[in-house]
C-alpha positions in Angstrom: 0.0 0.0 0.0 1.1 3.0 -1.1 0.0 5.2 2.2 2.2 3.1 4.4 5.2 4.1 5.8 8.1 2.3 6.9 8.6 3.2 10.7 12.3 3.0 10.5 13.0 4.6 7.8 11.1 7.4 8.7 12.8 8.0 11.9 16.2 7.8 9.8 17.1 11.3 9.2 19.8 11.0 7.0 17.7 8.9 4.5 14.2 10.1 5.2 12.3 11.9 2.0 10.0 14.6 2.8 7.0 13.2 4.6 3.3 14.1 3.2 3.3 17.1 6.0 5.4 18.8 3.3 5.1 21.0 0.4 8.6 22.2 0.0 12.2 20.5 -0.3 14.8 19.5 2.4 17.3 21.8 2.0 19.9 19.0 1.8 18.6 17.5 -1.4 21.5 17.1 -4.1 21.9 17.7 -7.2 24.9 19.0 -9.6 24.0 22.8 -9.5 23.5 22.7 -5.7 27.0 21.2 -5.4 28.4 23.4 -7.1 27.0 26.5 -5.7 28.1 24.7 -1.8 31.5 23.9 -3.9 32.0 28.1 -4.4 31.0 28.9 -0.6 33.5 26.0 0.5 36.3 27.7 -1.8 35.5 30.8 -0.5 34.9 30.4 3.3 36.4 32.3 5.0 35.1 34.9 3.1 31.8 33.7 3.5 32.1 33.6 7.2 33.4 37.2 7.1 30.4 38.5 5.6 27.7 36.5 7.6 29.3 36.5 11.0 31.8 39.8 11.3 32.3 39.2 15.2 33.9 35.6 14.3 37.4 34.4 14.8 39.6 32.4 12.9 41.8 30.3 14.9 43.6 27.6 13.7 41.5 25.4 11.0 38.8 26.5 13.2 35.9 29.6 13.0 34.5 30.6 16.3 31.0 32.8 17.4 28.8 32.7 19.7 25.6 31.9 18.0 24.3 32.1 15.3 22.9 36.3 15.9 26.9 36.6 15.6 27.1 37.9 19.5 30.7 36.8 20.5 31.7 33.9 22.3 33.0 30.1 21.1 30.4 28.2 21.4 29.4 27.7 17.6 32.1 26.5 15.6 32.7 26.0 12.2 35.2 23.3 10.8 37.7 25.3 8.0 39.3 22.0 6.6 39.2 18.3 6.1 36.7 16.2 5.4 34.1 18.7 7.5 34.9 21.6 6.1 31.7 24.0 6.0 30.2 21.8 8.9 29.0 23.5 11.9 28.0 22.8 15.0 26.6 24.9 18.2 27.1 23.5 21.6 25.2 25.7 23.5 21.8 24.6 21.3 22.9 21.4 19.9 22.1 22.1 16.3 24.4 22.1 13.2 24.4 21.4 9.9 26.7 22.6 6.8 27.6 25.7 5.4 24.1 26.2 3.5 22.5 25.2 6.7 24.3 28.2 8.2 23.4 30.3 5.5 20.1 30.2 6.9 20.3 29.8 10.6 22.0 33.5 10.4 19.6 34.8 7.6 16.7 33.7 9.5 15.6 32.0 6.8 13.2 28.6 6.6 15.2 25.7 5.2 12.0 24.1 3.4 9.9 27.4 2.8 11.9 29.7 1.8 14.7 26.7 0.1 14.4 28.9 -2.9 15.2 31.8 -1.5 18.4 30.6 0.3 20.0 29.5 -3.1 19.2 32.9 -4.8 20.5 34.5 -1.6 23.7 32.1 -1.8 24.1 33.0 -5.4 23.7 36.5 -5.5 26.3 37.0 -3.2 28.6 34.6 -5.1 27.7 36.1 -8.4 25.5 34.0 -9.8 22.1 35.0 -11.2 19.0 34.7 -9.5 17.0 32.9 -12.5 19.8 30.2 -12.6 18.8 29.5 -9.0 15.5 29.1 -9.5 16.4 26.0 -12.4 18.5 23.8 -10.6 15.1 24.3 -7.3 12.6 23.1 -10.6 15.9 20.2 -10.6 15.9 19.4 -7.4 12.4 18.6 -7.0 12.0 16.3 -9.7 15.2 14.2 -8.5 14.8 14.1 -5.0 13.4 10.2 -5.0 15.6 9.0 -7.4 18.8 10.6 -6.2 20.6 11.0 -2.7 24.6 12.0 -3.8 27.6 12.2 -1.3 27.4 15.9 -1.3 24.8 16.0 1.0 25.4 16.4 4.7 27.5 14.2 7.2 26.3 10.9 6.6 26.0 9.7 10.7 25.0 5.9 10.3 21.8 4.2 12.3 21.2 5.4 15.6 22.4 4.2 18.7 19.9 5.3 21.2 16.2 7.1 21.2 14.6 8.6 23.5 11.1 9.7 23.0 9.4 13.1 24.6 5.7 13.1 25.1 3.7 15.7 26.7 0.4 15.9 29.1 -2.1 13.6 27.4 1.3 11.1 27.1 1.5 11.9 23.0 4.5 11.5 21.5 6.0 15.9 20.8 9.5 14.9 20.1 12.5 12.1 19.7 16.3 12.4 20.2 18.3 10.7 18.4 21.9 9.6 19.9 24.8 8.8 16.8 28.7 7.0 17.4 30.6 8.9 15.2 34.7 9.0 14.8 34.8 12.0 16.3 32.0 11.0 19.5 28.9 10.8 20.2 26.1 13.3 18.5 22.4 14.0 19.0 20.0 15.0 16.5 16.3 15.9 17.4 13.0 15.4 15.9 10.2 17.8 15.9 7.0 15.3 15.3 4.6 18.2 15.0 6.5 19.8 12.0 8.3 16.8 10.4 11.6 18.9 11.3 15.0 17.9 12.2 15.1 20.5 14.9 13.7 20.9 18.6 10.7 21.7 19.4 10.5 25.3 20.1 10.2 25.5 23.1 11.7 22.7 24.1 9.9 20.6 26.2 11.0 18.4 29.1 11.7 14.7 29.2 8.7 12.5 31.1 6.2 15.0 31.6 3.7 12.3 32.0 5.6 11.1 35.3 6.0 14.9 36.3 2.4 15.7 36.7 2.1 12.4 39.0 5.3 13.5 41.0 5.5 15.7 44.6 9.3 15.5 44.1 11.2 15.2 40.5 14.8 14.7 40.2 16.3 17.3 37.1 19.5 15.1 35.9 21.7 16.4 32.5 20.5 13.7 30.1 17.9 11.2 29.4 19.9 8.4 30.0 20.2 9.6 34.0 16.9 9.9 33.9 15.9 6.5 32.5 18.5 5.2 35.1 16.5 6.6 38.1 13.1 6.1 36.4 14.1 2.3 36.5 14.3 2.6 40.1 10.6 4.3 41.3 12.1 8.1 41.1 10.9 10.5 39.0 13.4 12.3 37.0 13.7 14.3 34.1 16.1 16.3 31.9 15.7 19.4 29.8 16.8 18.6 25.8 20.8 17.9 25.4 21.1 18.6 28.9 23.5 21.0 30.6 23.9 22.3 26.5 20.2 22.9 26.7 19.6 26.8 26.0 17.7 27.3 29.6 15.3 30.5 28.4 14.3 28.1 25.2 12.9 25.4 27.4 9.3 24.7 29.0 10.1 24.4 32.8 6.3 24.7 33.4 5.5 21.0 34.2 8.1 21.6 37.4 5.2 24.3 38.9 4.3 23.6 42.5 7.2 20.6 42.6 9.9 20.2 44.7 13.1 19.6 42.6 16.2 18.3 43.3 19.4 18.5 40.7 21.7 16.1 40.5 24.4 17.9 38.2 26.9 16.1 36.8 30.5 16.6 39.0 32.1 19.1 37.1 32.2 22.6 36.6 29.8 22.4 33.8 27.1 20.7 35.5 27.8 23.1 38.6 27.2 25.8 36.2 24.6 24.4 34.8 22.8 23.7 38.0 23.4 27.2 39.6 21.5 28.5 36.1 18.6 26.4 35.8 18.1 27.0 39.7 17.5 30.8 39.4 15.2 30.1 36.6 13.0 27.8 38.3 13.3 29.6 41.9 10.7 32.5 39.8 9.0 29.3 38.4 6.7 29.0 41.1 8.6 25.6 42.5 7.8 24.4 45.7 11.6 23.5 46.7 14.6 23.6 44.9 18.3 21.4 46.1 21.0 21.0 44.5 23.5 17.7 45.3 26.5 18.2 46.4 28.1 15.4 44.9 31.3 13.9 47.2 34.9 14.9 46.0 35.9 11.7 45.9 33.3 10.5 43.0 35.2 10.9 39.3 34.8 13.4 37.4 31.4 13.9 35.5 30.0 11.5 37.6 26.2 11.3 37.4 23.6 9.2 38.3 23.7 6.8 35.4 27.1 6.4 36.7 25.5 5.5 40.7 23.2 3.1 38.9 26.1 1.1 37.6 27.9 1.1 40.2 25.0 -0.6 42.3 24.3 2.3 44.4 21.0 2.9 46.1 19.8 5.6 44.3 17.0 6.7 46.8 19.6 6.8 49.5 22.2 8.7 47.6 19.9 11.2 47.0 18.5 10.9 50.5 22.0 11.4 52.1 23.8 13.1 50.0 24.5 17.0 50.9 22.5 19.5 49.2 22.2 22.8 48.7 18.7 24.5 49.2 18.1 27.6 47.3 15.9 30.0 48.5 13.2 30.8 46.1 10.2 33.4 45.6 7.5 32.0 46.1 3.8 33.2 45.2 2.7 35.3 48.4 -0.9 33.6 49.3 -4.2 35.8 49.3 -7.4 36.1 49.7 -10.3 38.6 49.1 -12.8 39.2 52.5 -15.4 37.3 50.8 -13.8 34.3 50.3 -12.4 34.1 54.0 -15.8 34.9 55.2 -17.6 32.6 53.0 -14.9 29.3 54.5 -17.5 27.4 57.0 -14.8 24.7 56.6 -13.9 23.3 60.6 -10.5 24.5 62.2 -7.8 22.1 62.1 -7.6 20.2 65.6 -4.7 21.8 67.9 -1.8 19.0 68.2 -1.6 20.6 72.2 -4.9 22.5 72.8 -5.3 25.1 73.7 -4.0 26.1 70.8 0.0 25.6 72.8 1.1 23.2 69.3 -1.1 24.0 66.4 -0.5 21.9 62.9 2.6 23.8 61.3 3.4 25.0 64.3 6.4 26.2 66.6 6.6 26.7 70.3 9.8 28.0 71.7 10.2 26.8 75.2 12.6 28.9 77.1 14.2 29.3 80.6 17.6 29.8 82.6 19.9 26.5 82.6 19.1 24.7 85.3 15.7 25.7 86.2 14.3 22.4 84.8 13.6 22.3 81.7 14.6 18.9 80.4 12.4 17.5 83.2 9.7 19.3 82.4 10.0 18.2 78.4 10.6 14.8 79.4 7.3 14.2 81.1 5.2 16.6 79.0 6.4 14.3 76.2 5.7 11.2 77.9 2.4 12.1 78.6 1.3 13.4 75.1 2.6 10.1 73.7 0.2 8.7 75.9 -2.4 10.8 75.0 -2.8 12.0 78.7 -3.3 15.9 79.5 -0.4 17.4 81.2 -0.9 20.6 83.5 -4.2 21.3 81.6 -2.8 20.7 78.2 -3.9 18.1 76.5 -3.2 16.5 73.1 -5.6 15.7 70.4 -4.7 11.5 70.7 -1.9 9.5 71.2 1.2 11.8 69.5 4.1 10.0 67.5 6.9 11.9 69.1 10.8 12.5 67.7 12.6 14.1 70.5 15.9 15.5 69.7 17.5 15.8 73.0 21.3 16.7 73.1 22.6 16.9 76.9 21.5 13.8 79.0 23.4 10.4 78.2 21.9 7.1 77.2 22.4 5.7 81.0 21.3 8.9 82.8 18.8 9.3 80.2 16.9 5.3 81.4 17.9 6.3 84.7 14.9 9.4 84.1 12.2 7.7 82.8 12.3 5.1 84.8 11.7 7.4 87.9 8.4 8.5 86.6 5.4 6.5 87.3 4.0 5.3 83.9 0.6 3.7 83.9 1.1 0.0 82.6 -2.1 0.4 80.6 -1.1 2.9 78.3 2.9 1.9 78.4 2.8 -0.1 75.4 1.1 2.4 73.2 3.4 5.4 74.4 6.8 3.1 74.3 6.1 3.1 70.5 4.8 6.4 70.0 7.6 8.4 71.3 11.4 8.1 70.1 14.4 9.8 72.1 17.7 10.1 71.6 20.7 10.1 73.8 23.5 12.7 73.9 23.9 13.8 70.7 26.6 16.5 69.3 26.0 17.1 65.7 24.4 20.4 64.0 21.3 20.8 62.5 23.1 21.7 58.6 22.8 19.9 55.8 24.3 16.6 56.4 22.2 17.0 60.0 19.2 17.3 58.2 19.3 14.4 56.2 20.5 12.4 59.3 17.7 13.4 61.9 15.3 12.4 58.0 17.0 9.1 58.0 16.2 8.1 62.1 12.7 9.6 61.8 12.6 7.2 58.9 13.4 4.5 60.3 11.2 4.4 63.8 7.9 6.1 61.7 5.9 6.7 58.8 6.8 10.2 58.3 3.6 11.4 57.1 2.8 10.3 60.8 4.6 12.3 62.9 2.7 14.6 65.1 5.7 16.5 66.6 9.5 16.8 66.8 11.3 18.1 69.8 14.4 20.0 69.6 16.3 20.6 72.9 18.0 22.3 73.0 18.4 25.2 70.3 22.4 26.3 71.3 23.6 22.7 71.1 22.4 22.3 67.0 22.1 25.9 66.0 24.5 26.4 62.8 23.8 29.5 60.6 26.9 29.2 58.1 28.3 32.4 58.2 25.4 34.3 59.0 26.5 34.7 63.2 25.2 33.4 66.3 21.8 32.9 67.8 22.2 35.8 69.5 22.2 37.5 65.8 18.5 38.2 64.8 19.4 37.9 61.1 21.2 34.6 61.7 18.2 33.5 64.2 16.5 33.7 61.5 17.8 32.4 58.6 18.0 29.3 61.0 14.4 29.0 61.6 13.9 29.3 57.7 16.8 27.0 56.6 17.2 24.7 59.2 13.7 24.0 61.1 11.0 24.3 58.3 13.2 22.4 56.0 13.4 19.2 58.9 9.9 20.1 59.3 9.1 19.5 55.4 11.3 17.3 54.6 9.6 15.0 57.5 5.5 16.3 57.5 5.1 19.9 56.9 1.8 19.8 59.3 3.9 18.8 62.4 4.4 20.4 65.2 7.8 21.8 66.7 8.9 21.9 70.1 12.1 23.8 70.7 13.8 24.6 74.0 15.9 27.4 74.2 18.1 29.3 77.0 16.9 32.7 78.2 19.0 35.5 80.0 18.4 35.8 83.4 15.2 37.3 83.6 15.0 40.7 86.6 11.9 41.7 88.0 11.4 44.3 85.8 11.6 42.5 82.9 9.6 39.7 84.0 6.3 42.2 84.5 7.0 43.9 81.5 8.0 41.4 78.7 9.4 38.1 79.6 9.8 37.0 76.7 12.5 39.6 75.5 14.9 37.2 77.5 15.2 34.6 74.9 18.4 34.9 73.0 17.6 35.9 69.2 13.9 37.5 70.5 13.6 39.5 67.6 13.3 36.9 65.1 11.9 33.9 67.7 8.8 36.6 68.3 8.1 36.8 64.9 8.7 33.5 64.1 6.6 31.5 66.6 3.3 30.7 67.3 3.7 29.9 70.9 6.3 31.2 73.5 6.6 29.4 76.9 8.9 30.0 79.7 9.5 28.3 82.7 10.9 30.4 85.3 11.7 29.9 89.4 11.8 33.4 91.0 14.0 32.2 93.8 16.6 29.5 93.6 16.2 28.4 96.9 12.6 27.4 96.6 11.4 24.5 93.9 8.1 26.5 92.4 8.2 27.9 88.8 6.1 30.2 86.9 5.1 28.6 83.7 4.6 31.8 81.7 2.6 31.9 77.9 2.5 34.0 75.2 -0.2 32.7 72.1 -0.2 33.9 68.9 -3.1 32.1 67.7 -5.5 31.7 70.8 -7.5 33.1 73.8 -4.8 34.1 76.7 -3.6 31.5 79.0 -3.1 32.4 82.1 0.5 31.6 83.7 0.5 28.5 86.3 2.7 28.3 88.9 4.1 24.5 88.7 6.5 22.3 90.7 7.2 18.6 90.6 6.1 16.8 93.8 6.4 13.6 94.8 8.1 12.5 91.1 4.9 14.4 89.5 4.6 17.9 87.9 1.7 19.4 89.6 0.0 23.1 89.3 0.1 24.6 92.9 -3.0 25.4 94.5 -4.3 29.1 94.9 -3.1 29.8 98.2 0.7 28.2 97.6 1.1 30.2 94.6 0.0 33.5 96.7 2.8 32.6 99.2 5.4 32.4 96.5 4.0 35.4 95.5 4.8 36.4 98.6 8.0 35.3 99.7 9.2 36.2 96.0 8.4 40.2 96.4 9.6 41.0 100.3 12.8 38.7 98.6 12.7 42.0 96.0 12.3 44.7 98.9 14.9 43.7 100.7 17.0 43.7 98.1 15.6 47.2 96.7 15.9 48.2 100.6 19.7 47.2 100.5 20.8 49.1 97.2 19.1 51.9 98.6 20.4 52.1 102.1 24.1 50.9 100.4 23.6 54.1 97.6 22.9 56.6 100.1 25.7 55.7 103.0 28.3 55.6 99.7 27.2 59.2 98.8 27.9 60.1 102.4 30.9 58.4 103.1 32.9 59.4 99.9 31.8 63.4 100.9 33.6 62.4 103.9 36.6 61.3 102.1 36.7 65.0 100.5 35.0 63.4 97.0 31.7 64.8 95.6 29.7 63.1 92.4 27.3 63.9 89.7 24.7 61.2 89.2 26.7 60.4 86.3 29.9 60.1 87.9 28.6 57.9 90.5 26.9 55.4 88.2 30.4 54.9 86.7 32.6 55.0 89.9 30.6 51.8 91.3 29.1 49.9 88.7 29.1 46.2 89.4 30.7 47.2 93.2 29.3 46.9 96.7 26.3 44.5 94.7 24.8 47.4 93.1 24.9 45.9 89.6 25.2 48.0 86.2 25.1 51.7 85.8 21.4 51.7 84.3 20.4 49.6 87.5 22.4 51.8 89.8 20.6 55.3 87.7 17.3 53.7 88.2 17.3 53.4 92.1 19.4 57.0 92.3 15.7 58.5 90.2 13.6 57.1 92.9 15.5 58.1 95.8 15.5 61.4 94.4 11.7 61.0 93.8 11.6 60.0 97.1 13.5 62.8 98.5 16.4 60.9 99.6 18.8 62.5 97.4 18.8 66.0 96.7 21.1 67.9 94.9 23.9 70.6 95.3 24.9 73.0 92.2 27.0 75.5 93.8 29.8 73.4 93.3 29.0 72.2 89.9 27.9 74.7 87.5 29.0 72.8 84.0 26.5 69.7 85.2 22.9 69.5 85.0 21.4 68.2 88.5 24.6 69.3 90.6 25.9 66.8 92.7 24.5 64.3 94.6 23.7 65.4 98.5 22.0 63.2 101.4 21.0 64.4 104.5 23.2 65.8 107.1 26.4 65.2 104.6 29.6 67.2 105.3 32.8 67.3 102.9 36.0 66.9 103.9 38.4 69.8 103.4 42.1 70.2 104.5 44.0 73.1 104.5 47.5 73.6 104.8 48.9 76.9 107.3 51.1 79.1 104.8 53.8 79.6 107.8 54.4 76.4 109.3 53.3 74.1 106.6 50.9 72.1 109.1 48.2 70.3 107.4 44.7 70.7 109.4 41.0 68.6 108.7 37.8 70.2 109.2 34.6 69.1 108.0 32.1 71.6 106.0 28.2 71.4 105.8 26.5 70.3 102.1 23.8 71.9 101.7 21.2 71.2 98.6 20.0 73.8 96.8 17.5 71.5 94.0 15.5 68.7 94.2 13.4 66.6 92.3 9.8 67.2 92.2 7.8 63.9 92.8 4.8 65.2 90.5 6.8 65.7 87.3 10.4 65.2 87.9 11.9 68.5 87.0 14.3 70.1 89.2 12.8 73.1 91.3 15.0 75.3 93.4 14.9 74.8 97.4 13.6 77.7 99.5 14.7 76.4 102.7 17.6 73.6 102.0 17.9 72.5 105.7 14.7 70.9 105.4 14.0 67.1 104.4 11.2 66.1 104.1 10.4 62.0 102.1 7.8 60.4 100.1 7.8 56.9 101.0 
């Protein structure tokens, strides 16, 4: 039959005849006038060269551009002798041809269209006459079935290798050809829309039909890495001619809303080629990007059809291996009022209600080393594995628990949880639900990352877990060279980085616990903001949905404060806690009014004792001939006689000058703005020295103030009468 078409020798593009799809000519079809017009560009190449590509080099028996628009660079090259001579090839695009096929890649001209056009083109530049041209096209087209001469193009044998593109309904868009030449291996594509020996513009990606199935896809340089992964369960593809693939001439749209991982072949190439395709996709609208960080000691342009030979566990290479995250811009989520209003849907259950661990989220738990905190975790955990509420906060069921704990060894660490007093009839359930680790120095980078993945793996069903437990925060923090937790920026960056990418890598819907040290926390501080004592604040309080801190107002006494701070709930009012008996426990009304208690006459004495120590100093040093501004005094005994720093020590000098305590005297100091500091009934020493015998004598004279403080406003008033004292306790 005549309409039937011999499979392979339509896929053999050296031998193929123009397919009923076309009108026109292949531009390659011989004949004697076509020769010999291909002959006079050949004899005059270089020539020709000039004149279509001025920003060329010669060098050696070789021409070099950048493309085919003539922009500079090396990356098309033209052979100038042998048996190629005329042949070109681009390695940035992967297409080529010969010197008539050139002609028309830079004259942006159709080779089966506009055929006709070339050849006048080629011979009116030669010298040639049109109407000739136009004879030996009328030739051509009556010979092409009966004739295929050596003068044609390179002549590349049968294929060695095919691999076929489809696109979303799985229909077959494209085919690349793979040839074993003498001088390597060469590709040659197949556009099966237009019948072309070109790619398809744009080019689309390999297995887009596994892509659209895919969460996570694997981008390798070539389709022979991917087949080598596909072969294994992992979805992988490759953009056309790999790491030569011209990235802006490519369809990277199938990768939307995926998390992709390169694997780049080990060499500077593939690094290159990795670092490109990454910023392209990172404006993609990708949910993830990594890059592999392939070991040093792997050969060079190893890739993973190299793994796959070797025998290597592909899923755990890629698993393990080091990687790179980049960060990328992602689509900032909205939502009119209507819509949000309209969303009767029910709220997701609380992990910890009320609302202390919400799904996605983080609670920072914070306090001073050694108040507890460990303990605390380690039966808050137990019982939330159980499913058991735990000082009023209780757990939606049974939670699958991965605790990261860093300080307590393995022996110490049994030694703990046998103390507490497990009920037998839930033991069983919470032995399995929650998984601890001993002692453990590492830091939570890259290689930590993938570690802490590979244990979660290994005890659960990561889609499972309900929570993972950091503690705590100083012993993994690592921020590369961004600075210290103490560094908001680096805080940051190590919330971002670090704990949502465990988080997602594991279940992005679970929630995190993390303990963290806080700075000692003073009275003041504790009334006004607690929460300011975490190291890093800044970013933590942006960051995190809950704060908790447990903090024990005197160290002599065993009762805490457990203090809360909700972003997404009602306000919890703080518990004062203390383990009795084995057992945490929340202390009953009138115990927690006696800490109360003992905790602020603790702070008046101490308030009492600065004061009284403030004003003898002020005395005693007038005694010892030495007046001070309020200044001056705040720097002569900071951290001396207990008194602390100088904003402490300014603090308590404003409210005994409130009080009337302290008054001040500006005879003496004209340049200062208070005058110095003066107490009641304070002389200064003075020592004068007789002119005729040279005998030194003492005598003590009266300091009077003449401002003080006014206890309404705080503005200095002049005293009427300063032997008067009179204080505002």
């Amino acid at each position: 039959m005549s309409n039937v078409i011999d499979m392979k020798d339509f896929f053999n593009f050296n031998t193929a005849i123009p397919q009923n799809c076309f009108e026109s000519t292949a531009p390659w079809e011989p004949s004697e006038q076509v020769s010999e017009l291909k002959a006079r560009l050949l004899y005059s190449l270089k020539s020709c060269l000039s004149y279509l590509l001025p920003g060329g080099v010669f060098q050696r028996n070789k021409f070099y551009v950048g493309d085919v628009q003539g922009n500079p660079g090396q990356s098309l090259v033209v052979e100038l002798e042998g048996n190629r001579i005329g042949m070109w090839h681009d390695f940035a695009t992967g297409e080529g041809g010969d010197i008539i096929s050139l002609w028309a890649a830079v004259t942006s001209k159709d080779t089966r269209s506009q055929f006709p056009e070339i050849l006048a083109d080629i011979a009116q530049w030669s010298g040639e006459r049109t109407k000739s041209v136009y004879a030996m096209v009328s030739e051509i087209k009556k010979k092409h079935e009966a004739t295929q001469e050596e003068e044609g193009p390179e002549l590349l044998g049968a294929p060695t290798a095919r691999w076929d593109y489809f696109d979303e309904a799985n229909k077959l868009i494209a085919c690349v050809y793979r040839y074993e030449t003498d001088s390597g291996k060469q590709y040659r594509p197949w556009d099966v829309k237009t019948c072309r020996n070109r790619a398809p513009n744009p080019r689309p990606l390999y297995n887009i039909p596994g892509i659209l199935k895919a969460k996570t896809v694997v981008l390798v340089e070539g389709e022979k890495s991917a087949d080598s992964l596909m072969r294994h369960g992992i979805t992988a593809t490759t953009a056309m001619f790999g790491a030569n693939a011209p990235i802006d001439k490519t369809d990277w749209e199938p990768l939307k809303n995926k998390h992709v991982i390169i694997w780049p072949d080990h060499d500077e190439p593939g690094q290159q080629y990795a670092d490109k395709v990454s910023l392209k996709l990172k404006n993609l609208g990708v949910a993830s990007i990594q890059i592999l960080q392939i070991p040093e000691n792997k050969p060079k342009g190893y890739d993973a059809a190299d793994s796959d030979a070797e025998g290597v566990d592909l899923e755990d290479f890629i698993e393990l291996c080091p990687k790179k995250t980049i960060s990328i811009n992602k689509m900032v989520p909205a939502f009119t009022l209507g819509q949000l209003l309209q969303d009767d849907s029910p709220m997701p259950s609380d992990v910890i209600a009320p609302r202390i661990v919400t799904p996605g989220g983080l609670l920072i738990f914070g306090g001073a080393p050694k108040v507890g905190k460990s303990d605390f975790l380690i039966s808050w955990l137990v019982h939330m594995a159980a499913g058991i509420p735990f000082l009023e906060m209780k757990p939606a069921k049974p939670l699958k628990i991965f605790y990261l704990q860093t300080e307590i060894g393995y022996h110490y660490l049994r030694e703990r949880l046998k103390q507490l007093e497990l009920d037998p009839d839930v033991l069983e359930q919470m032995s399995n639900n929650l998984v601890i680790t001993p002692q453990t120095r590492m830091l939570l980078n890259d290689e930590g990352i993938a570690q802490i993945v590979q244990t979660i793996n290994d005890f659960f069903d990561p889609k499972t877990v309900d929570l993972i437990v950091i503690d705590p925060l100083r012993n993994i923090f690592d921020a590369g060279d961004h600075g210290t937790e103490n560094d908001n920026n680096a805080m940051l960056f190590f919330l971002q980085e670090r704990l949502e990418r465990l988080r997602h890598l594991v279940n992005p819907n679970a929630g995190m616990i993390v303990a963290h040290h806080t700075k000692k926390i003073t009275k003041k501080l504790l009334e006004e903001d607690p929460f300011q004592s975490l190291s890093g604040a800044g970013a933590l309080r942006g960051f995190y949905t809950t704060g908790m801190i447990l903090f024990r107002p005197d160290e002599t006494k065993t009762p805490r404060q457990l203090i809360f701070e909700l972003r997404n709930g009602e306000r919890i009012d703080n518990k004062w806690v203390d383990k009795m008996g084995g057992k945490w426990s929340i202390l009953e009304e009138e115990s927690e009014r006696l800490v109360n208690k003992h905790y602020g006459e603790k702070l008046d004495a101490e308030r009492r004792r600065k004061h009284d120590i403030i004003l003898q100093l002020i005395y005693d040093e007038a005694r010892k001939g030495k007046l001070y501004t309020a200044s001056q005094f705040c720097r002569a005994f900071e951290n001396r006689s207990g008194l602390g720093g100088q904003h402490s020590i300014r603090d308590r000098i404003d409210v005994l000058a409130t009080k009337g305590y302290i008054k001040f005297c500006k005879r003496a100091a004209r340049k200062s703005k208070y005058g110095f500091l003066c107490v009641e009934a304070m002389d200064l020493k003075e020592t004068k020295v007789d002119s005729e015998t040279g005998e030194e004598t003492t005598h003590f004279q009266p300091i009077l103030p003449t401002h003080y403080k006014s206890a309404e406003d705080g503005t200095i008033i002049p005293l009427e009468n300063p032997s008067l004292w009179f204080y505002h306790d």
